[in-house]
ZAMARGU-4260 file (C-alpha; in steps of 0.2 Angstrom, whole numbers, plus 5000, padded with zeros to 4 digits):
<rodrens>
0) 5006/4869/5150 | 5025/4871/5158 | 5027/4888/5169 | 5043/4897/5173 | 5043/4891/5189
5) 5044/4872/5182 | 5057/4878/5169 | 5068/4885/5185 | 5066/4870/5196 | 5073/4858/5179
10) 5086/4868/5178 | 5093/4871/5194 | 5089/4890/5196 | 5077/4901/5203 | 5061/4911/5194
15) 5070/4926/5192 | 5084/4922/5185 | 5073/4913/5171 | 5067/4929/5170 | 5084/4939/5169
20) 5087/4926/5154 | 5072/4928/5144 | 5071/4946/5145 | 5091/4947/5142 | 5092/4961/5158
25) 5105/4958/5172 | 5120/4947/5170 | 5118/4928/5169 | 5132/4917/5166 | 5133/4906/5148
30) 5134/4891/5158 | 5118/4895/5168 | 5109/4903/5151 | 5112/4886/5142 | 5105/4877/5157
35) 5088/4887/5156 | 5086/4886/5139 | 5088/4867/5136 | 5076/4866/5151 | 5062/4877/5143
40) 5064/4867/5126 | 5063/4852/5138 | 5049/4857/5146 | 5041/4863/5132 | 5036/4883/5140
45) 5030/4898/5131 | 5033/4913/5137 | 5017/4922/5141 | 5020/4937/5127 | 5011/4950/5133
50) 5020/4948/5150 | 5036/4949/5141 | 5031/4965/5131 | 5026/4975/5147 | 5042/4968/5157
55) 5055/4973/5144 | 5044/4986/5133 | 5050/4977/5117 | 5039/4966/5108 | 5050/4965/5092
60) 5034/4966/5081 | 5029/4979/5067 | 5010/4982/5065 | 5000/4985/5050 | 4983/4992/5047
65) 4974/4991/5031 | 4957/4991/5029 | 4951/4974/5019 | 4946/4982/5005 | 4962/4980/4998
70) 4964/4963/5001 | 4962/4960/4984 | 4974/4960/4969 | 4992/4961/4966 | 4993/4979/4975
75) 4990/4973/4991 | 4999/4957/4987 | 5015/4970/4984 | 5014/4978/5000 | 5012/4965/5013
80) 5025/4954/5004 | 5039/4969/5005 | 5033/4974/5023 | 5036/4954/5027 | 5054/4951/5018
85) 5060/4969/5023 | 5054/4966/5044 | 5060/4947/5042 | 5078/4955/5037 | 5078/4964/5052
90) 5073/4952/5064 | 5056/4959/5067 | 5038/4950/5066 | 5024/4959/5055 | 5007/4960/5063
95) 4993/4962/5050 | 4976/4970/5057 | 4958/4974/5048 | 4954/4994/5047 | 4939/4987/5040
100) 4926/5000/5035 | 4926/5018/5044 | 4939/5030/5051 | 4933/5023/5068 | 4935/5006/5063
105) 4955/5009/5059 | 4957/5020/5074 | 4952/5004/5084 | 4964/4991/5073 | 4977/5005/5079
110) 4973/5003/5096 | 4974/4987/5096 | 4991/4986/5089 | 4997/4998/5101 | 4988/4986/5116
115) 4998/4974/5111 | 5014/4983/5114 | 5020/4982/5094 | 5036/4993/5092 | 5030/5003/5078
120) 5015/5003/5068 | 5011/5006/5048 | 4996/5014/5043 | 4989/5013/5025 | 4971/5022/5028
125) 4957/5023/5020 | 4946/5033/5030 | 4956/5044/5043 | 4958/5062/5039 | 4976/5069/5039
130) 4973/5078/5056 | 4968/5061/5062 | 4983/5054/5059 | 4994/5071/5066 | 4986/5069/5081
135) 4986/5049/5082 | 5007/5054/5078 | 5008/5066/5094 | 4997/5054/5106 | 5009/5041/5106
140) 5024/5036/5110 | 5029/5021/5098 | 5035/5029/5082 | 5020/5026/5069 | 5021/5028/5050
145) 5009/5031/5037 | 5008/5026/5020 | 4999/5035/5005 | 4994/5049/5012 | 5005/5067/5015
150) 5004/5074/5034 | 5004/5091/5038 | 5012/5090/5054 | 5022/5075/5052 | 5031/5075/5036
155) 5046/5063/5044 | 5029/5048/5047 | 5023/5049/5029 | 5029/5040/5014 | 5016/5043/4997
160) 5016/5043/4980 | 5014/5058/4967 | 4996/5051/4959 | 4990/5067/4953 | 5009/5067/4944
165) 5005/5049/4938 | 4989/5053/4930 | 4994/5067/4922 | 5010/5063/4914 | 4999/5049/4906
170) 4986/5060/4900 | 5000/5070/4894 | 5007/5054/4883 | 4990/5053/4876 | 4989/5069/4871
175) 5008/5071/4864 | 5001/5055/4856 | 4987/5062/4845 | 4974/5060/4858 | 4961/5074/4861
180) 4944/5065/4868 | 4951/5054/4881 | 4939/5048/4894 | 4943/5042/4911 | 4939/5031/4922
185) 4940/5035/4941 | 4942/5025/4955 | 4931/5025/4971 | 4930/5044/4975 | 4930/5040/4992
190) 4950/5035/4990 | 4960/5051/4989 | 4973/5040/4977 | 4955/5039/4964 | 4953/5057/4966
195) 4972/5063/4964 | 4973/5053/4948 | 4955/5063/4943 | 4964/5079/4947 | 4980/5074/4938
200) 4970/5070/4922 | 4959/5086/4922 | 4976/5098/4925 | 4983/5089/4907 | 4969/5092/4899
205) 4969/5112/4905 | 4989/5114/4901 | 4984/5109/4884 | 4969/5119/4881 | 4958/5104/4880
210) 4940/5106/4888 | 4934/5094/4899 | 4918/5084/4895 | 4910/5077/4909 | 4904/5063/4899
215) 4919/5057/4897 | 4921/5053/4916 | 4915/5038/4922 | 4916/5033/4939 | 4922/5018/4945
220) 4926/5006/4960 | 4942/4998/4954 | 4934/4980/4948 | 4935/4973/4930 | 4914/4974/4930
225) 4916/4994/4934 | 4928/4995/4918 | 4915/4985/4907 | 4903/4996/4914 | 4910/5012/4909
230) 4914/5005/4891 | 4897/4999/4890 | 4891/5017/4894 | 4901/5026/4882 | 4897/5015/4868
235) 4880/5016/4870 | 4879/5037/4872 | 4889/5036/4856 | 4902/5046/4864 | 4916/5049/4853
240) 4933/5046/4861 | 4951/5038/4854 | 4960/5035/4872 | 4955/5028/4889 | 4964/5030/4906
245) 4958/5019/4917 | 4962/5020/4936 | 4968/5004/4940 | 4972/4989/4925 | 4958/4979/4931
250) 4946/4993/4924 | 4957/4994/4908 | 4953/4976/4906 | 4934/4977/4908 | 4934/4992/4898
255) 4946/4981/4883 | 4934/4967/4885 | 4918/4977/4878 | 4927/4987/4864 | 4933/4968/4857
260) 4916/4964/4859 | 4910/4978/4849 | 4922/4976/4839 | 4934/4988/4841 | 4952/4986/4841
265) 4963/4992/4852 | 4975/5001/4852 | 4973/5003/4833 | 4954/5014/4835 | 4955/5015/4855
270) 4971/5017/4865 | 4969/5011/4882 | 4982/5014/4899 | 4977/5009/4916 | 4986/5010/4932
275) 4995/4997/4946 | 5006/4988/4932 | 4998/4970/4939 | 5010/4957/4935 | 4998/4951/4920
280) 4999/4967/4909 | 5014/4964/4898 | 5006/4946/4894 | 4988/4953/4887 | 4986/4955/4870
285) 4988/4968/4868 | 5001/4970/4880 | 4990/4984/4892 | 5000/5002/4895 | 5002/5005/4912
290) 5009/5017/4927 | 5018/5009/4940 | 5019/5013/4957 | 5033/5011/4966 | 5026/5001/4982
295) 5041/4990/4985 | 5052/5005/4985 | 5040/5014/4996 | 5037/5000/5009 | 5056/4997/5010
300) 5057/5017/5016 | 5044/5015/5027 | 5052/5001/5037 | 5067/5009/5034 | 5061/5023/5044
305) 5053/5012/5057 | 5072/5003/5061 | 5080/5021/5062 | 5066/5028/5075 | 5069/5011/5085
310) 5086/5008/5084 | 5096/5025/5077 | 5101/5029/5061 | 5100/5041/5045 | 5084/5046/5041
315) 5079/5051/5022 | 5073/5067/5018 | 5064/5060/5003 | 5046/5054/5008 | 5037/5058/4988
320) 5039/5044/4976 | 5037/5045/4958 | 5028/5032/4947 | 5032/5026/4930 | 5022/5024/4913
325) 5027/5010/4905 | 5022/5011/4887 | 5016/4994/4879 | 5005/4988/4864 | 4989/4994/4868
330) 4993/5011/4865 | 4993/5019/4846 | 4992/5036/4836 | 4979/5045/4841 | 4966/5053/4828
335) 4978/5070/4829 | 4995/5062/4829 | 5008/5062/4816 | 5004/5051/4806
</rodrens>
């Protein structure tokens, strides 16, 4: 492997004015710049990047921490592409790092992002509590964003999304629909998105004077298997119920797949919504209702932020994005609907 000292040698300077060129401090001639870099593709070197980062305190790299059990699915799919694009645009590499299973386990993916002298860093966490973050905020110099999640402190570091809205304007459609026994299926209730859609659901049914039945509740884990699951449950309890709302659209697919088994149709004796608007919905049959996050939007905003820390620039005052329901086939009249 070529050193800088063999780079300067080839092209006729010495290691410090290498140096000067690669880490664009003090003045160096074109003439003498074009010599070093044809000599470094010549040679073949690479910078040791590490040394670079602690010489000029830019690495020109954004880091991501997401715990792996997001890995799966469109969701995740959605965010890591916009991060990618949107950081590409600006000339900035994306560093993606495991928060794996515990709050100490991200706080480590953190740590190792800032070791590695990234500019910034994204946090969508799992398992940090919202002081946790404040104080990981104040800590540290390199200015560090997190996603999903509203700070107490740090309102300017925080980008999320109105679930509990989410869940209950969709509760609400059901209802406005003719829909009074709705169950629900929650997420993990160890995600505070699973129970912010939970909260948003039971606050529909109190503004409309409906009283919640707790066997109506199912609780979930986001897969297809957990949807069936719920369904299965329901069905066998002889629970009576017209709508289900589903915390994600793979649960509302499980949950679909055991009412056609049992011979129930939907939407025309079960309406069914879920949640994430993953690119398959409009193609089901029926085509499945959904609410759509905005995570494009809100990954855009969070780099967006990012550049303006870094570089300068105007900094939004809107950090609280609102999600959409997007009404499809397999959503009907309910039993108290117009008819």
């Amino acid at each position: 492997m070529s050193t800088m000292q063999e780079v300067a040698k080839k092209a006729g300077v010495s290691k410090a004015t290498v140096s000067r060129v690669l880490s664009g401090k003090g003045y160096v001639s074109e003439t003498t710049k074009d010599q070093v870099f044809k000599a470094i593709e010549e040679a073949g070197y690479r910078p040791n990047l590490l040394a670079r980062n602690l010489a000029t305190n830019k690495s020109q790299c954004i880091g991501l921490v997401v715990t792996n059990t997001l890995y799966n699915g469109s969701y995740f799919s959605e965010i890591l592409s916009q991060a990618a694009q949107k950081l590409e645009d600006n000339g900035r590499q994306l560093i993606l790092v495991d928060g794996k299973h515990s709050a100490a386990e991200e706080q480590e993916a953190i740590q190792f992002l800032l070791d590695l002298r990234c500019d910034a860093i994204i946090i969508y966490p799992r398992f940090l509590t919202i002081e946790a973050m404040d104080d990981i905020i104040e800590q540290h110099k390199q200015p560090i964003m997190v996603v999903n999640r509203r700070l107490r402190k740090h309102h300017s570091h925080c980008i999320c999304c109105d679930h509990k809205g989410a869940s209950f304007k969709a509760t609400k459609y059901l209802i406005e629909q003719g829909h009074r026994n709705i169950a629900f299926i929650t997420g993990s209730l160890d995600s505070p998105t699973a129970i912010e859609r939970l909260s948003g659901y039971k606050e529909a049914l109190n503004q409309y004077d409906i009283e919640l039945d707790d066997k109506l509740i199912f609780k979930g884990k986001w897969t297809p298997a957990n949807g069936a699951a719920a369904m299965e449950s329901l069905l066998k309890d002889k629970i009576t119920f017209s709508a289900v709302l589903a915390s994600n659209d793979d649960m509302a697919i499980g949950a679909i797949k055991k009412l056609n088994e049992a011979g129930i149709a939907v939407p025309n004796e079960v309406s069914v919504i879920g949640f994430d608007n993953i690119p398959t919905a409009p193609y089901l049959s029926p085509a499945l209702s959904s609410v759509k996050d905005p995570v494009s939007d809100m990954m855009s905003e969070v780099i967006d932020r990012l550049i303006a820390m870094l570089d300068g620039g105007y900094l939004s005052k809107d950090n609280v994005f609102t999600s959409e329901l997007l009404v499809r086939d397999s959503v009907a009249k309910g039993p108290f609907g117009e008819q």
